[in-house]
VEXDREN-2710 file (C-alpha; in Angstrom, 1 decimal):
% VEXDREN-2710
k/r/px/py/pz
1/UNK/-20.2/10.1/-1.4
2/UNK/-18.6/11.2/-4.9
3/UNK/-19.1/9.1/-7.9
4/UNK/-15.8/8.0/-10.0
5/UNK/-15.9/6.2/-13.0
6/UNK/-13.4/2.9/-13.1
7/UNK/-12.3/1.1/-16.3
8/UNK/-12.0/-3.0/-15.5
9/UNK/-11.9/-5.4/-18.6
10/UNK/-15.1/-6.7/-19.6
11/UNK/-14.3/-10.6/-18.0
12/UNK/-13.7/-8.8/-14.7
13/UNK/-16.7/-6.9/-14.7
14/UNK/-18.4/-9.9/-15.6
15/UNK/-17.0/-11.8/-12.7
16/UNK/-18.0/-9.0/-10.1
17/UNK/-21.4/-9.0/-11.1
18/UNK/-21.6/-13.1/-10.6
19/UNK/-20.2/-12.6/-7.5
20/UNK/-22.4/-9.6/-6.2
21/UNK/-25.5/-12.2/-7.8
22/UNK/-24.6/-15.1/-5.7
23/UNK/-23.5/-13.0/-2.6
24/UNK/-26.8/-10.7/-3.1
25/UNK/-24.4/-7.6/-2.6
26/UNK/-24.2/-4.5/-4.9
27/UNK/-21.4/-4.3/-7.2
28/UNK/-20.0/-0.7/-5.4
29/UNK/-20.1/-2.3/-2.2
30/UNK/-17.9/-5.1/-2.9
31/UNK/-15.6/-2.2/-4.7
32/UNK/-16.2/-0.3/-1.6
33/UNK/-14.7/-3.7/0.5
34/UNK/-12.2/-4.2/-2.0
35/UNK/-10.9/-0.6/-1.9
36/UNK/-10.8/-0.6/1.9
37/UNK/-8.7/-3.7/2.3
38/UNK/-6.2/-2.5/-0.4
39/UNK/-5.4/0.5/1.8
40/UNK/-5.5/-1.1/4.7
41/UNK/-2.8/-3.5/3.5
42/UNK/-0.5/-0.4/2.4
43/UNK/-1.9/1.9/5.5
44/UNK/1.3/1.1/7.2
45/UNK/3.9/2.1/4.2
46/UNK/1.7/5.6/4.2
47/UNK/2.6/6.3/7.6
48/UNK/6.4/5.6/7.6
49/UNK/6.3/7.3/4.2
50/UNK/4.8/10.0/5.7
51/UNK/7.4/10.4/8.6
52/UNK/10.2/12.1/6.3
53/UNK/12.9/11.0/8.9
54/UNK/12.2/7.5/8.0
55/UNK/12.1/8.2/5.0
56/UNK/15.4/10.2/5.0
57/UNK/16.3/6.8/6.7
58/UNK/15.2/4.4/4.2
59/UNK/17.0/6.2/1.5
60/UNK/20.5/6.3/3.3
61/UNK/20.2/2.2/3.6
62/UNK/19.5/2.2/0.1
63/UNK/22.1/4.0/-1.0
64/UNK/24.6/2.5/1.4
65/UNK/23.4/-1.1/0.1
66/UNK/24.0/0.4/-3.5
67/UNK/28.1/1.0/-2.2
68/UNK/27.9/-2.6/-0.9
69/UNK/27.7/-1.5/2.9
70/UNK/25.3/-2.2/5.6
71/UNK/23.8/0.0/8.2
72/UNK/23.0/-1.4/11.4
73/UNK/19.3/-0.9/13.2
74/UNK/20.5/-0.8/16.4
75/UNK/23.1/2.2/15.6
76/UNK/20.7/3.8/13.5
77/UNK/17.9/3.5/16.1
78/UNK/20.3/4.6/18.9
79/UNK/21.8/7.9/16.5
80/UNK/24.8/6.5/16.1
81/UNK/26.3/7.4/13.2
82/UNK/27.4/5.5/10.2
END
């Protein structure tokens, strides 16, 4: 496992290391926890983001909401186009 060195304010520090007291739990394994459940809440933006034709299609809904228009799902899903 590397080692990385994270800055946190002094009264959040001091609140992690209450926490990993009472909960009898290291310090980098509540990081650890914390870590894994922030990228499992944005694991599914990585993978459309990582698709670049939804992407592509994100971007043309933005900028067709920007002109005032709308795009449809079920046209854009079937290839219809706009």
């Amino acid at each position: 496992m590397a080692t990385t060195t994270v800055r946190i304010p002094e009264d959040k520090r001091d609140m992690l290391k209450i926490v990993a007291s009472i909960e009898k739990r290291d310090m980098q394994m509540i990081l650890s926890d914390l870590i894994d459940e922030y990228l499992e809440r944005h694991k599914e933006t990585l993978e459309i983001l990582s698709n670049p034709q939804w992407v592509d299609t994100i971007q043309e809904g933005l900028r067709a909401s920007e002109r005032g228009e709308t795009i449809r799902w079920r046209d854009k899903k079937s290839g219809k186009s706009s």
